[in-house]
BAFI-3210 file (N, C-alpha, C; in Angstrom, 3 decimals, decimal comma, padded with zeros to 6 digits):
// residues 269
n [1|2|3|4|5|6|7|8|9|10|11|12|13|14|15|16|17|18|19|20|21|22|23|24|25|26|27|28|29|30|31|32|33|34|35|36|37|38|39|40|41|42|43|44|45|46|47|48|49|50|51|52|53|54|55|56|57|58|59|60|61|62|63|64|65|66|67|68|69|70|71|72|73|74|75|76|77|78|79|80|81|82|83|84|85|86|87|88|89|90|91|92|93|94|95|96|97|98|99|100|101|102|103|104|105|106|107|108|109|110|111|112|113|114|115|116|117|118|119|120|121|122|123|124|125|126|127|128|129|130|131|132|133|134|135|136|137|138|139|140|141|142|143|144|145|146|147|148|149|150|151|152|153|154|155|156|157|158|159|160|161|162|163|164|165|166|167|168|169|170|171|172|173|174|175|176|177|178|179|180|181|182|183|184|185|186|187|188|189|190|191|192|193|194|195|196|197|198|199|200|201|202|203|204|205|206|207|208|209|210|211|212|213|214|215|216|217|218|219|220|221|222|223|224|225|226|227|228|229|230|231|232|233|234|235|236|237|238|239|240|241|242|243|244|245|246|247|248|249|250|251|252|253|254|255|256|257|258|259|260|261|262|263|264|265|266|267|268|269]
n.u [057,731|055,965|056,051|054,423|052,253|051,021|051,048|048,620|046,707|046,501|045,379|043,008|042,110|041,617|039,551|037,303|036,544|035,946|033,803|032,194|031,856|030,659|028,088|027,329|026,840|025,071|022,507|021,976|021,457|018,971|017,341|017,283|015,659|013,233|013,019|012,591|010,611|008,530|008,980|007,964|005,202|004,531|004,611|002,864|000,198|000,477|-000,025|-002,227|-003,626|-003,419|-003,783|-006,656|-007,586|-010,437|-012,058|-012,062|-011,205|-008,147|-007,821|-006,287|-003,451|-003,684|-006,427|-006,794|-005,376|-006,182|-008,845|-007,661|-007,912|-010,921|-011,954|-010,737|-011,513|-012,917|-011,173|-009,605|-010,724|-011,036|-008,386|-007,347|-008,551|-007,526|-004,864|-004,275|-004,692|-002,349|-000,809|-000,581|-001,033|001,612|003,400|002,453|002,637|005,777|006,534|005,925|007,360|009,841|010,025|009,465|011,356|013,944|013,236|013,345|015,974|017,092|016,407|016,693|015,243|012,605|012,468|012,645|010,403|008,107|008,776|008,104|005,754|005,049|006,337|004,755|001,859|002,714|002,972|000,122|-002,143|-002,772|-004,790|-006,407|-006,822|-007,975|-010,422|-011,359|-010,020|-011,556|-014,078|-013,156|-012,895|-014,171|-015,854|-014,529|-011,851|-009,973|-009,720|-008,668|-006,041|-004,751|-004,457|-003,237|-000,895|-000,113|001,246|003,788|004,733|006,324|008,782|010,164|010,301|012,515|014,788|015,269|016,023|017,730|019,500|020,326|022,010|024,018|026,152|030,171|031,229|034,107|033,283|031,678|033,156|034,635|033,153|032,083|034,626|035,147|033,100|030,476|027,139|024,184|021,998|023,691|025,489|022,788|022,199|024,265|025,763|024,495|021,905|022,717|024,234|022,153|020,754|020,997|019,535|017,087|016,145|016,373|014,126|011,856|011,683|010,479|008,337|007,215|006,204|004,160|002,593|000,132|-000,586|-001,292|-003,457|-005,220|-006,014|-007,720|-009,789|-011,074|-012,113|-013,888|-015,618|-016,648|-015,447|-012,410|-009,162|-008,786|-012,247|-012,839|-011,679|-012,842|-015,396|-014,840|-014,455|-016,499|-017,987|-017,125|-015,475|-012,447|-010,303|-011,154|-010,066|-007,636|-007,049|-006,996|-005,262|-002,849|-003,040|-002,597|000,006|001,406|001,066|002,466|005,105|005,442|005,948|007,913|009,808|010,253|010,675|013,714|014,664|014,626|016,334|018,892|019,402|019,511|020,974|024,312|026,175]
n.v [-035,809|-037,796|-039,504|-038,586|-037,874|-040,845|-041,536|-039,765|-040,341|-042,719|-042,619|-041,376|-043,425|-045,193|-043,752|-043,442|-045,933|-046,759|-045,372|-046,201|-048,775|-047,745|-047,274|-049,626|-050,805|-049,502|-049,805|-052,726|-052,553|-051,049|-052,956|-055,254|-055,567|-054,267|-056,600|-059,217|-058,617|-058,508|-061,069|-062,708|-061,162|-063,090|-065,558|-065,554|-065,121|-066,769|-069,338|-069,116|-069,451|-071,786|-073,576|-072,874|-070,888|-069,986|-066,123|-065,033|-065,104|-065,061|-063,031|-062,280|-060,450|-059,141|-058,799|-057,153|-055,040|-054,127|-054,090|-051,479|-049,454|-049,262|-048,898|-046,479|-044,135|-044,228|-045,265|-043,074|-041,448|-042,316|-042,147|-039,732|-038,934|-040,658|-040,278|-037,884|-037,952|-039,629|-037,894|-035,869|-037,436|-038,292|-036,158|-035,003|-036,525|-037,070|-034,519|-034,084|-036,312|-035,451|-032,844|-033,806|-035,773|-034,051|-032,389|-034,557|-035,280|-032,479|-032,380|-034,624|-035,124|-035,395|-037,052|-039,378|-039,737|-039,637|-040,864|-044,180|-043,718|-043,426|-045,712|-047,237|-046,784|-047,176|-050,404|-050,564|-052,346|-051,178|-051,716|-051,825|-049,311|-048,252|-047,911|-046,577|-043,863|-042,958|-042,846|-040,779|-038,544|-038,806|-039,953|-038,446|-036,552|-036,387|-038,285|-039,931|-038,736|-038,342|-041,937|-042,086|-040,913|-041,446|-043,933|-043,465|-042,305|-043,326|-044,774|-042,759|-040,997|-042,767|-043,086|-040,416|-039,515|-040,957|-040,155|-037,884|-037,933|-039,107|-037,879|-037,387|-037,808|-036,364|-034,186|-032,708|-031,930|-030,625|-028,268|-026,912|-025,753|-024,393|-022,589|-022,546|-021,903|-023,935|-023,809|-023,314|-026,197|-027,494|-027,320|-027,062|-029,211|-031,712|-031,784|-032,258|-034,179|-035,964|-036,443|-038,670|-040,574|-039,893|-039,388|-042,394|-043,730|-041,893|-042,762|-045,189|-044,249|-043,062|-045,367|-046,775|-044,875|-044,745|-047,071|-046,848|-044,694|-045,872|-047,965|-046,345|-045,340|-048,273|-048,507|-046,331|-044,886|-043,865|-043,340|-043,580|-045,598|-047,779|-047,746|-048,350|-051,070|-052,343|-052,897|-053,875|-056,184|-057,543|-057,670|-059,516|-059,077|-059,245|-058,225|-055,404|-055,128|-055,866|-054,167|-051,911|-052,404|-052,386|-049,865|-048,538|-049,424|-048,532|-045,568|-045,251|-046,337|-044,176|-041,660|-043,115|-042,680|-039,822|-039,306|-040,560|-039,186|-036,252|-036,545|-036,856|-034,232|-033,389|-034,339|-034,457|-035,453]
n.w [081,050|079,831|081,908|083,888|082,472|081,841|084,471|085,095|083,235|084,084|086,752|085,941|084,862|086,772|088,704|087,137|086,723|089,373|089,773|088,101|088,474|091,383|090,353|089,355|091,638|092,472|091,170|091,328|094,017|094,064|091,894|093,221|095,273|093,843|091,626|093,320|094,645|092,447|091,693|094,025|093,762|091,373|091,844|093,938|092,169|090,727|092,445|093,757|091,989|090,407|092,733|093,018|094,823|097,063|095,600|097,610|099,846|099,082|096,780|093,257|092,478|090,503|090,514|092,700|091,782|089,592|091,354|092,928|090,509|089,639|091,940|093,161|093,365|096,049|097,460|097,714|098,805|101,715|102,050|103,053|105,956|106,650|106,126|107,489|110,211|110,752|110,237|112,191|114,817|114,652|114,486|117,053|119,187|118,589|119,205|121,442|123,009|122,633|124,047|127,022|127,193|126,759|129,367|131,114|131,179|132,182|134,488|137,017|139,139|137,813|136,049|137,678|138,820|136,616|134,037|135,254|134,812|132,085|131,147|132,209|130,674|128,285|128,112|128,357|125,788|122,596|121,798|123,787|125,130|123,196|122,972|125,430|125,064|122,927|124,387|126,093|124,020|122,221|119,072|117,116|115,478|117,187|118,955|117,641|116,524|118,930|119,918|117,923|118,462|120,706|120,735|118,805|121,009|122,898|122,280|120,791|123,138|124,767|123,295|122,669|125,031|125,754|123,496|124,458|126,288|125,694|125,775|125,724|129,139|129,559|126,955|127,931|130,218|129,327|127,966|130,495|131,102|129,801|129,965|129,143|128,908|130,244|128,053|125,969|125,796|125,424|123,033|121,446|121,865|123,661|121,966|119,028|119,266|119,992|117,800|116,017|117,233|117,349|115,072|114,314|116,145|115,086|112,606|113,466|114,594|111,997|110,897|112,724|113,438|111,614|111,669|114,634|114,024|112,480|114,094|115,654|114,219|113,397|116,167|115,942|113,669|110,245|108,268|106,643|106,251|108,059|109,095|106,147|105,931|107,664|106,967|104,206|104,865|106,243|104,866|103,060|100,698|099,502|097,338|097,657|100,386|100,187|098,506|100,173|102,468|100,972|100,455|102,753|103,583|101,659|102,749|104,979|103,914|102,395|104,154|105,893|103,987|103,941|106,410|106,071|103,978|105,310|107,692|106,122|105,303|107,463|109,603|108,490|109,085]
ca.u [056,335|055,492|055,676|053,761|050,839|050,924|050,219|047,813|045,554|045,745|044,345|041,588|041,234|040,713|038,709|035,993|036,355|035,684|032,589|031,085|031,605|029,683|026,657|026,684|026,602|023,471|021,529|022,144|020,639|018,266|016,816|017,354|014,653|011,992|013,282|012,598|008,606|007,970|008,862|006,813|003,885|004,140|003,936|001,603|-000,658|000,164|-000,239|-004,331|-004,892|-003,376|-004,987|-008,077|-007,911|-011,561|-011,409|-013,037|-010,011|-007,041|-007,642|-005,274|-003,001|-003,955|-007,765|-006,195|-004,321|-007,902|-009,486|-007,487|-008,361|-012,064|-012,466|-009,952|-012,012|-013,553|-009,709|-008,679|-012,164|-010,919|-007,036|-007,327|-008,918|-006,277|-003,279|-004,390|-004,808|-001,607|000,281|-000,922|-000,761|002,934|003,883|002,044|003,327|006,805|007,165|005,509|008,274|010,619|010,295|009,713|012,952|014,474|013,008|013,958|017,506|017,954|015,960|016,698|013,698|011,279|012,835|012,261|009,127|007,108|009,513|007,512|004,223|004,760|006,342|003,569|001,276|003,052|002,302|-001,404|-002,231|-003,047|-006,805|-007,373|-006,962|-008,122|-012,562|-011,227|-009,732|-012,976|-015,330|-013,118|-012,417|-015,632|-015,446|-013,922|-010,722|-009,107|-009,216|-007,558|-005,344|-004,400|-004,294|-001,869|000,538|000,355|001,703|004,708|005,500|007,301|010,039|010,999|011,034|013,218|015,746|015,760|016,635|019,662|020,506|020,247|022,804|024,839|027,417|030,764|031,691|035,430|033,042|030,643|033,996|035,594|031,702|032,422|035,922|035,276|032,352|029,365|025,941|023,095|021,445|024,932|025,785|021,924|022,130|025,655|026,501|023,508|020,850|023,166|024,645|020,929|020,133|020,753|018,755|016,138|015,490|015,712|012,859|011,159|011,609|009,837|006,970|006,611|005,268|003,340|001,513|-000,548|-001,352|-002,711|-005,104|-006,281|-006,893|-008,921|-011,237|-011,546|-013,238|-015,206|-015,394|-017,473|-014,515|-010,698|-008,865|-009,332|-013,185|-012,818|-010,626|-013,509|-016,462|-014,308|-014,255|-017,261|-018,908|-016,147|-014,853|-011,578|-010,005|-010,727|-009,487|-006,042|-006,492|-006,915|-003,927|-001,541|-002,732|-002,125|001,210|002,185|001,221|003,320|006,279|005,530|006,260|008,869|010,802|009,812|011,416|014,733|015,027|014,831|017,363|019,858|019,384|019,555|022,254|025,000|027,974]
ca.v [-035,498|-039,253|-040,506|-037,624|-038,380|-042,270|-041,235|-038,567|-041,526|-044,021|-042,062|-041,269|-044,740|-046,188|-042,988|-043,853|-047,485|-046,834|-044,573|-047,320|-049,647|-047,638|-046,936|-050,907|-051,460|-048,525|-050,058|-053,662|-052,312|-050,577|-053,847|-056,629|-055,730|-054,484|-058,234|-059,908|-058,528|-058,827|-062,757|-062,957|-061,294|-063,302|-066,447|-065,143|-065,415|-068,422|-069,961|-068,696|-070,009|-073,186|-074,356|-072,474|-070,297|-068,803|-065,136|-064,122|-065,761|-064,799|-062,573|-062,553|-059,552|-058,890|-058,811|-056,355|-054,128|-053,494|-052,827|-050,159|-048,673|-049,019|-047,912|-045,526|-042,794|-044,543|-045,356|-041,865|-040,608|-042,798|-042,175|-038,936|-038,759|-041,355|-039,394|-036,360|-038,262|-040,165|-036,768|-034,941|-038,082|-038,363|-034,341|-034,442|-037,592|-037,145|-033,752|-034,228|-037,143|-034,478|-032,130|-034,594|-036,142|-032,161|-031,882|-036,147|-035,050|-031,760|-032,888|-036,488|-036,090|-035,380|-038,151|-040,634|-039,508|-039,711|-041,990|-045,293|-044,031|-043,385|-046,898|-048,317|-046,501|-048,143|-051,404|-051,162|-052,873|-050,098|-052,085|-051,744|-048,405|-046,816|-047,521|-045,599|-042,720|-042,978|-042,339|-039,569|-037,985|-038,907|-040,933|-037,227|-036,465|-036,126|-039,808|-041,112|-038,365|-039,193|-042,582|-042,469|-039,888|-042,462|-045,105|-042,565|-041,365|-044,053|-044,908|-041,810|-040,277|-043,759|-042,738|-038,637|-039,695|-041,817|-039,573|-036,588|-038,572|-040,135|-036,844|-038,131|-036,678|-035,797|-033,139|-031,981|-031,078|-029,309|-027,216|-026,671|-025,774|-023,101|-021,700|-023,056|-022,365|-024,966|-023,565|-023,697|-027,618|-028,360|-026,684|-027,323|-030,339|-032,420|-031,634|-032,538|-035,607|-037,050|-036,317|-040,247|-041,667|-039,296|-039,916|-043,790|-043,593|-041,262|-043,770|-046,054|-043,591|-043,077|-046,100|-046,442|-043,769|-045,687|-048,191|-046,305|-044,448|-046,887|-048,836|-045,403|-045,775|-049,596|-048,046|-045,524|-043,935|-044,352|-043,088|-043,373|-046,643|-048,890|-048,557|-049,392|-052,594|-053,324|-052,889|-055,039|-057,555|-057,747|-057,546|-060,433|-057,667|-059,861|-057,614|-054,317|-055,352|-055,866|-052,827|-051,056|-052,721|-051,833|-048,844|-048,251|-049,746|-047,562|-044,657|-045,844|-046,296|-042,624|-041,336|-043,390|-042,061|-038,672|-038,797|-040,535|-037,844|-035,248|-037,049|-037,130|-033,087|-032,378|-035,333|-034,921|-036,404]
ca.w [080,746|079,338|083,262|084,456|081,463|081,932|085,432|085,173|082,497|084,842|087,370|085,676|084,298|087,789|089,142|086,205|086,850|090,684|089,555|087,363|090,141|092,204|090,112|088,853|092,975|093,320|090,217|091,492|095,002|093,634|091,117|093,723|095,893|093,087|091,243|094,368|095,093|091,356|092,016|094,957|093,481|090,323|092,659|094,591|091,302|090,266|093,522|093,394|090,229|090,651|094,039|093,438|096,537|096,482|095,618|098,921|100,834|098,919|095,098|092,783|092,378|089,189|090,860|093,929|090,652|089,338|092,077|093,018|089,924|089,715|093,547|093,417|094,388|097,289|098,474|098,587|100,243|103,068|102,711|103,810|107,131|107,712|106,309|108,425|111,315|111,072|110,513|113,262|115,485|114,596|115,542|118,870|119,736|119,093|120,050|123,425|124,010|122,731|125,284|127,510|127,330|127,764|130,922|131,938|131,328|132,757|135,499|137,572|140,026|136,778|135,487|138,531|139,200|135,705|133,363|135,050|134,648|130,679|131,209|132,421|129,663|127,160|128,854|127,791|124,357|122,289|121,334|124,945|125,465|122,142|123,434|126,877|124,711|122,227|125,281|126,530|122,981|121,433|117,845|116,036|114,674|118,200|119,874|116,152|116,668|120,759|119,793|116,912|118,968|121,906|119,552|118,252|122,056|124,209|121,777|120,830|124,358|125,050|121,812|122,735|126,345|125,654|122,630|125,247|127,747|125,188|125,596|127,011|129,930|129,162|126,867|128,925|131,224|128,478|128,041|132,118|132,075|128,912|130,851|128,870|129,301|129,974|126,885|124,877|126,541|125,350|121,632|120,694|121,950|123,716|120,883|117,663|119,590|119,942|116,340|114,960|118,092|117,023|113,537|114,325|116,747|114,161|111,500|113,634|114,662|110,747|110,265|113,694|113,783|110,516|112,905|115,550|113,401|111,848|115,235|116,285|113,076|114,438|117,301|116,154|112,683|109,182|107,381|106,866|105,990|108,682|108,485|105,272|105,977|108,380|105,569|103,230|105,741|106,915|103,340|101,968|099,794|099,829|096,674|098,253|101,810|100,396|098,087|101,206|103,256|100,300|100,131|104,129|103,902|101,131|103,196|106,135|103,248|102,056|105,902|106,383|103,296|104,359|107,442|106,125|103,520|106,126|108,072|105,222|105,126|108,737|110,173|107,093|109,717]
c.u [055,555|055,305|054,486|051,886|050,211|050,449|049,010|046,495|045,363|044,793|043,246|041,083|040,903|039,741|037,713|035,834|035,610|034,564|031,661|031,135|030,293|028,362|026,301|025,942|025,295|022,400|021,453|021,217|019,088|016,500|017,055|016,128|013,404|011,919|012,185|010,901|008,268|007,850|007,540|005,342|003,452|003,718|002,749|000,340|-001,129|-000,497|-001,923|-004,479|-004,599|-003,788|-005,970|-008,607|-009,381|-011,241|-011,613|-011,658|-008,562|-007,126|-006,410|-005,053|-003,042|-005,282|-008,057|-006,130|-005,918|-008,731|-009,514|-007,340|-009,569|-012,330|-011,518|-010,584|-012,134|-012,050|-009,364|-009,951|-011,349|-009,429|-006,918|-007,099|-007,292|-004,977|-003,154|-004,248|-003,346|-000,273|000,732|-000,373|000,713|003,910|003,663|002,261|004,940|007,462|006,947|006,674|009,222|011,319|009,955|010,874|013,923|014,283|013,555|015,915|017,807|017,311|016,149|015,280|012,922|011,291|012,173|010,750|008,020|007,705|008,748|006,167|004,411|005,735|005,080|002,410|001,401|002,806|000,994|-001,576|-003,150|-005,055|-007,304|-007,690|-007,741|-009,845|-012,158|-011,030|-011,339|-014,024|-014,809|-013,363|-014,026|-015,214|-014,906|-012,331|-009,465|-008,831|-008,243|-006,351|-003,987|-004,102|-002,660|-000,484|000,809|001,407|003,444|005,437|006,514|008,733|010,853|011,436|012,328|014,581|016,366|016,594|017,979|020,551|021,377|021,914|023,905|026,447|028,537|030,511|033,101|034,408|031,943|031,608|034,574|034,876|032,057|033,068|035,921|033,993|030,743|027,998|025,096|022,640|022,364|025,628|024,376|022,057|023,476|026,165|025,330|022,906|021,707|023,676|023,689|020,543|019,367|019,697|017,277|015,077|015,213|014,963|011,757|010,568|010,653|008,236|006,358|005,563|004,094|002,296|000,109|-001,344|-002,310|-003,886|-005,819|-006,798|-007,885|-009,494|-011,535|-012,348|-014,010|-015,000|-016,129|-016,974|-013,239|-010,309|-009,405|-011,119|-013,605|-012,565|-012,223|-015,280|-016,323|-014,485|-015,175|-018,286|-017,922|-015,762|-013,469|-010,799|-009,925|-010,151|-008,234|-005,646|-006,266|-005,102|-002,959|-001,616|-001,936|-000,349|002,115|002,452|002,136|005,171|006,666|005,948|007,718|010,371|010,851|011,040|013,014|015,236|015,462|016,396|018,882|020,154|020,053|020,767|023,748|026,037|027,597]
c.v [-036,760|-039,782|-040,130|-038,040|-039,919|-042,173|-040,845|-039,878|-042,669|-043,938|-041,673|-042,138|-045,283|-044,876|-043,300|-045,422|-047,482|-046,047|-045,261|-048,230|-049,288|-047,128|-047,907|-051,323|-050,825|-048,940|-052,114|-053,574|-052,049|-052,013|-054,632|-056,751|-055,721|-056,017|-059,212|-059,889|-058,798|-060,515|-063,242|-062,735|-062,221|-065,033|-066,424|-065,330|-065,907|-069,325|-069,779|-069,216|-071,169|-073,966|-074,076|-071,778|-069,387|-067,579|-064,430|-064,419|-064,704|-064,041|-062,417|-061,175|-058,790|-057,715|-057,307|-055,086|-053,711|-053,153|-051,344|-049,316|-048,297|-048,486|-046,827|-043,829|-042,606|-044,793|-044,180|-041,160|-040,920|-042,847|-040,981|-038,319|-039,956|-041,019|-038,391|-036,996|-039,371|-039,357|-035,914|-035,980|-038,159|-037,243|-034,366|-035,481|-037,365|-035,473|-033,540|-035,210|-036,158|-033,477|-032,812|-035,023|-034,540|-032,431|-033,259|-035,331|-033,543|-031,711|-034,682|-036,452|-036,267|-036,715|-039,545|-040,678|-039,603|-040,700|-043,766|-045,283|-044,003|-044,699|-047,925|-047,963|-047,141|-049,652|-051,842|-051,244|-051,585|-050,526|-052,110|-050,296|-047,372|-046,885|-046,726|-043,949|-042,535|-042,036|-041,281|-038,284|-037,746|-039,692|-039,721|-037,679|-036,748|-037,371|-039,770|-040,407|-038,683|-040,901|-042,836|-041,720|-040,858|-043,726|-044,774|-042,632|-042,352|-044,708|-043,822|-040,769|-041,638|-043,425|-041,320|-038,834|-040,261|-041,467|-037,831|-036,690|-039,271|-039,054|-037,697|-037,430|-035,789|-034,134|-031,938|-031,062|-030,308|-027,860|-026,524|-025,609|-024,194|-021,894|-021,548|-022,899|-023,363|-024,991|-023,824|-024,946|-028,001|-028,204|-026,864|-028,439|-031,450|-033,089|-032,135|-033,928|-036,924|-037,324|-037,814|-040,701|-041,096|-039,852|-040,946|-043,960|-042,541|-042,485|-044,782|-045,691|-043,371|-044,249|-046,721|-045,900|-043,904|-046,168|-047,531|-045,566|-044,692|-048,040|-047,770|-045,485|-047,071|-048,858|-047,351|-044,704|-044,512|-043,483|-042,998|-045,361|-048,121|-048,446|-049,244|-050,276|-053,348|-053,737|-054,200|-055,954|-058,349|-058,143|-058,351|-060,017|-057,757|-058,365|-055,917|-054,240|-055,513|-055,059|-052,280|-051,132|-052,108|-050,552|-047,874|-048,751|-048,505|-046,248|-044,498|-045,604|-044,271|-041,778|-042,073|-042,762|-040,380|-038,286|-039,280|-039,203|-036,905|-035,805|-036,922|-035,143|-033,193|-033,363|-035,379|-035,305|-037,486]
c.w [080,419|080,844|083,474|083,247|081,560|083,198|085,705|084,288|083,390|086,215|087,218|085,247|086,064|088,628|088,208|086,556|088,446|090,579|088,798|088,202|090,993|091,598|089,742|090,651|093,074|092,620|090,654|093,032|095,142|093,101|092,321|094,264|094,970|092,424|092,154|094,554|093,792|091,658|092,833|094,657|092,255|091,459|093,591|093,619|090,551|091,179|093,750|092,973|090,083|091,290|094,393|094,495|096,469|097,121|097,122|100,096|100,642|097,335|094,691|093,072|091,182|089,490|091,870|093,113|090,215|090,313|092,616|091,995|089,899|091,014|093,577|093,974|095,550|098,100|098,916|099,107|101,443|103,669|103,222|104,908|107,373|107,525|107,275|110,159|111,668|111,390|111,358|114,356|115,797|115,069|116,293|119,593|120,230|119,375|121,727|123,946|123,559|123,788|126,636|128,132|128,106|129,505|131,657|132,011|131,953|134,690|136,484|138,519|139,086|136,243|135,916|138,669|137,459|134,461|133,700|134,921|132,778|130,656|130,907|131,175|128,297|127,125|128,371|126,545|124,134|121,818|122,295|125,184|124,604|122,672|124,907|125,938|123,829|123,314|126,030|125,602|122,341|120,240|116,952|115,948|115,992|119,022|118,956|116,411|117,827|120,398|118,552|117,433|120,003|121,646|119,664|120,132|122,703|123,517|121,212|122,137|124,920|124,353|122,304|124,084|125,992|124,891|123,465|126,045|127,211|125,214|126,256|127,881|129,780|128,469|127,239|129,778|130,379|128,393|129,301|132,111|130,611|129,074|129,907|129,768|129,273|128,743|125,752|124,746|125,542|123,626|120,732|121,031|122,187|122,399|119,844|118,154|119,696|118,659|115,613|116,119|117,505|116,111|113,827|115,001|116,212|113,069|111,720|113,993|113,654|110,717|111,451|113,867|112,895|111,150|113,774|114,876|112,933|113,171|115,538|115,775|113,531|114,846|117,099|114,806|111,387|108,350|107,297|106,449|106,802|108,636|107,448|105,294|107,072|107,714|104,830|103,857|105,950|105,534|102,231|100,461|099,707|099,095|097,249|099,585|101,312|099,738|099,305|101,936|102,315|100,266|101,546|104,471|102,810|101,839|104,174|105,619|103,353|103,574|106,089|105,419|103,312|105,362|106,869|104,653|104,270|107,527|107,194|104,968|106,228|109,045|108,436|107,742|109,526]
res [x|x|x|x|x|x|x|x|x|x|x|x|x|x|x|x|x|x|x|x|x|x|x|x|x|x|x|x|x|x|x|x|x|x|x|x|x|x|x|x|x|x|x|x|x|x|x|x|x|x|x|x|x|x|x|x|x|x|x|x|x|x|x|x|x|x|x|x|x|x|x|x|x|x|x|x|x|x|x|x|x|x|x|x|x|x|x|x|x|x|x|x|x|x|x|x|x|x|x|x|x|x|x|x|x|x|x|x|x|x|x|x|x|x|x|x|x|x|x|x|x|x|x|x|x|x|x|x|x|x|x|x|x|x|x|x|x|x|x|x|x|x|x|x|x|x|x|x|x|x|x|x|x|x|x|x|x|x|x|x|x|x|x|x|x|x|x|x|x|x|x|x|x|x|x|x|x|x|x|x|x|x|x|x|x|x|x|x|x|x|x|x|x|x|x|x|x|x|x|x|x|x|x|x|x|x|x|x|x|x|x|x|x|x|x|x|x|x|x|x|x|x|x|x|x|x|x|x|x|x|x|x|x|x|x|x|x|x|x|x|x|x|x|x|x|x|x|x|x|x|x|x|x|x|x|x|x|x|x|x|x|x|x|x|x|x|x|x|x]
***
């Protein structure tokens, strides 16, 4: 009984030891990076105030930290239109390359035949194309929209395709040889095998889809982030131009942790 107990304690001494391990490793992960931007911004505010950068150029972060309190209203007037329009952009983007892809893979002519024109689409710089969509769309909710899904579409139909195709074959012949439907090949095996390509061409439309709607306000809009960014700019409004940006990057963050959450649900292999 003395082996059996000397055993039984030391097993639980290195199972607790291997459990504080791993929460010194998740709190060490955790702190390195916040550490790390605290540094940067604290240099960042020395570096102002030491070489005099005028505020119109470069404000401090201090200067940035207050503004987005005192404007804080006027930020989220204008984060809005650009959350709505980055959310929507991001669904009709990547479910159009979604089914898309479907039809590239159970199809090869669909494939050959429309795969180099949404090539070539991708091809055009998105600041060229967004005053063409503008003058089809008009300056409403629906260019910013079209524009920010255009953004989203060509890497995730690129991702769904290769996650579509990534089956072996060995089990595709096993699907065959046990008398598998198309629908039971696309839903049980295909579809869960694309999953990771998915998300990571999600992950990247998260923060994308930001971009493009804030290039569609560029072009045409007198509300949502980017006109603001182009107000600030224009009106050497240094302090709120980089409230703005942080606040557009945060939103970008907020999306991107969105989707890997939902990833961490739906992919648990």
């Amino acid at each position: 009984m003395t082996t059996l107990d000397n055993s039984l304690a030391n097993y639980e001494h290195d199972d607790a030891a291997e459990l504080a391990a791993a929460r010194q490793a998740h709190i060490v992960s955790i702190a390195t990076p916040i550490a790390t931007a605290v540094a940067l911004v604290a240099l960042w505010e020395i570096g102002v105030r030491v070489f005099g950068v005028p505020s119109y150029i470069a404000p401090t972060p201090s200067a940035v930290a207050t503004t987005l309190v005192t404007e804080f209203p006027q930020l989220m007037r204008n984060f809005w239109p650009t959350f709505y329009e980055s959310v929507l952009g991001f669904i009709v983007g990547n479910l159009a390359a979604v089914l898309i892809a479907v039809a590239f893979v159970h199809s090869r002519m669909v494939e050959r035949a429309f795969f180099p024109i949404a090539v070539f689409i991708n091809t055009i710089p998105i600041l060229a194309i967004a005053p063409v969509l503008v003058l089809i769309f008009g300056a409403g909710l629906t260019a910013k929209v079209v524009i920010a899904a255009l953004i989203c579409f060509f890497p995730t139909l690129v991702n769904m395709v290769r996650g579509l195709q990534s089956v072996s074959p060995q089990t595709l012949e096993l699907a065959q040889i046990l008398s598998a439907s198309k629908s039971e090949v696309f839903w049980k095996i295909r579809l869960p095998s694309s999953l990771p390509f998915l998300f990571s061409a999600l992950k990247i439309a998260a923060t994308t889809c930001v971009i493009g709607a804030i290039v569609g306000e560029w072009v045409g809009a007198d509300l949502g982030l980017g006109a603001l960014i182009l107000d600030a700019t224009f009106n050497f409004r240094a302090a709120l131009l980089y409230a703005t940006v942080f606040l557009s990057s945060g939103l970008s963050v907020l999306l991107f942790a969105a989707v890997s959450i939902t990833e961490r649900l739906v992919v648990r292999w």
